[in-house]
C-alpha positions as CSV (number, residue, x, y, z in Angstrom):
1,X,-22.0,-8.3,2.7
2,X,-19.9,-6.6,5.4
3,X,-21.2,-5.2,8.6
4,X,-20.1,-2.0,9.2
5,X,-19.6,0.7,12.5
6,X,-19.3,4.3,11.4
7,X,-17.0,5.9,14.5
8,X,-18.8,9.2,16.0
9,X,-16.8,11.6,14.0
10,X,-16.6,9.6,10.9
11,X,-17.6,11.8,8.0
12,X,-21.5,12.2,7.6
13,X,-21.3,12.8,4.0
14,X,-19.3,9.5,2.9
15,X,-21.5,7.6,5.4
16,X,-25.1,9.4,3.3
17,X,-23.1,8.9,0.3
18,X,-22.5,5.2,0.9
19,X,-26.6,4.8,1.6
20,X,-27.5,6.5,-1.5
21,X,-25.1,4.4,-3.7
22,X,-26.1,1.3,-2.1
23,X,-29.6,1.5,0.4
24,X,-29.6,-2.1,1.3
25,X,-25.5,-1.6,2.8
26,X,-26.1,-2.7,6.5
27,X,-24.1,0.0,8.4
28,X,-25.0,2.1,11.7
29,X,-23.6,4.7,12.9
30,X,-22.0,5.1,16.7
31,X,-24.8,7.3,17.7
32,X,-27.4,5.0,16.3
33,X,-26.9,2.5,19.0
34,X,-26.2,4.5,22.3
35,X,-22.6,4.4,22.1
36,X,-22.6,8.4,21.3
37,X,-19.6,9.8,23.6
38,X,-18.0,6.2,24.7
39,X,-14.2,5.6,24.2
40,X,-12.3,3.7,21.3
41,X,-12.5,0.4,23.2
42,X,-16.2,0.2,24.2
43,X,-17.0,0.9,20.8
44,X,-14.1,-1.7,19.5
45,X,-16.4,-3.8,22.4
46,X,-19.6,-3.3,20.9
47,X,-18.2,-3.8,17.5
48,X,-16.6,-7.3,17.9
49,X,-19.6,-8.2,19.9
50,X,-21.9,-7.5,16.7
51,X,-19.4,-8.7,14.3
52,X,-19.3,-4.9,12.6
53,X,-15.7,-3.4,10.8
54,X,-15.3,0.0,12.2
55,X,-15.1,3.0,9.9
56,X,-12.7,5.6,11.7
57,X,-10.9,8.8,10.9
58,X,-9.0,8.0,14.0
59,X,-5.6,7.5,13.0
60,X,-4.2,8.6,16.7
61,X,-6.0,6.2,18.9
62,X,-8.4,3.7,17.3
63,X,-5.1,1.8,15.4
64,X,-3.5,1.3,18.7
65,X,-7.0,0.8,20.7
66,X,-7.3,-2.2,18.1
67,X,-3.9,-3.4,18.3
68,X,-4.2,-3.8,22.4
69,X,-7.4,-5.5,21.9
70,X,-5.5,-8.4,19.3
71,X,-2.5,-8.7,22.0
72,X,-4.6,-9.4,25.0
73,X,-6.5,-11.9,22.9
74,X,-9.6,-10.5,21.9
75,X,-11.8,-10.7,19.4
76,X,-11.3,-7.8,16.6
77,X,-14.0,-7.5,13.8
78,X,-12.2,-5.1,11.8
79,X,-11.1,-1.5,11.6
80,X,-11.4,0.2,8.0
81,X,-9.0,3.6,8.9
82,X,-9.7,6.7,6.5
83,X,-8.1,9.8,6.1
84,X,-9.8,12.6,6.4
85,X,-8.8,14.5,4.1
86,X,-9.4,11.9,1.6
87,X,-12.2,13.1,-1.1
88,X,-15.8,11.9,0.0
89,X,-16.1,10.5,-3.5
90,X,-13.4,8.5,-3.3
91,X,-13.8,7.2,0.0
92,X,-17.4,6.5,-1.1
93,X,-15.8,4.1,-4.0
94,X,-13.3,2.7,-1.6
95,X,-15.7,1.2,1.5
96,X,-18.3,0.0,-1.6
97,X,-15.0,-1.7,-3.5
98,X,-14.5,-3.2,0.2
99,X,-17.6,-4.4,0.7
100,X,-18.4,-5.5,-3.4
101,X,-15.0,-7.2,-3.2
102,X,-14.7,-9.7,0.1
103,X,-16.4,-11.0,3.3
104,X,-16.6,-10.2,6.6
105,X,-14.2,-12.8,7.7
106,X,-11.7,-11.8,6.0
107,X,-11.2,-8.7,7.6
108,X,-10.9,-10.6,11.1
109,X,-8.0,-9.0,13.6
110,X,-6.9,-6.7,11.0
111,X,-6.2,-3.0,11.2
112,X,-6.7,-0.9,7.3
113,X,-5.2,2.1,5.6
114,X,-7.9,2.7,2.8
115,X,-7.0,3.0,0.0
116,X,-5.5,-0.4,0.1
């Protein structure tokens, strides 16, 4: 099952919507564990460190945040990038396709567009 990082201003609804569907997913939220506040690469930091894919709406800062991280050699978990105007219900179905679907090493130094 994958390990997932919902970003601070990742959409609370998909993130109750994903625990409702499936209760056992393991995913935390920024503000869960103290990083409430901190920039893109502490929490890319915190999230390689404790092998977690980051959730993000962040399409202006997180991609290239995560792109600096894999040219300087370090390690990359995973970033999962969402739209935000993408439907709830459909991003819901998305992240639980994602994590039905592969392993957390597969997603390794790589930056995604969901949908796929």
């Amino acid at each position: 099952m994958l390990r997932l990082l919902a970003d601070e201003n990742f959409n609370g609804e998909i993130v109750r919507g994903l625990l409702l569907r499936q209760p056992d997913l393991d995913l935390v939220r920024v503000q869960d564990v103290g990083l409430a506040g901190v920039d893109d690469p502490e929490v890319l930091t915190w999230a390689a460190e404790n092998n977690r894919i980051v959730l993000t709406h962040d399409r202006a800062t997180m991609p290239d945040c995560a792109y600096e991280r894999l040219a300087a050699g370090q390690v990359l978990a995973g970033v999962f990038i969402l739209n935000d105007r993408f439907p709830v219900g459909q991003a819901i179905q998305e992240i639980l396709l994602m994590v039905a679907c592969s392993d957390q090493a597969e997603w390794s130094s790589r930056v995604v567009h969901l949908p796929l």
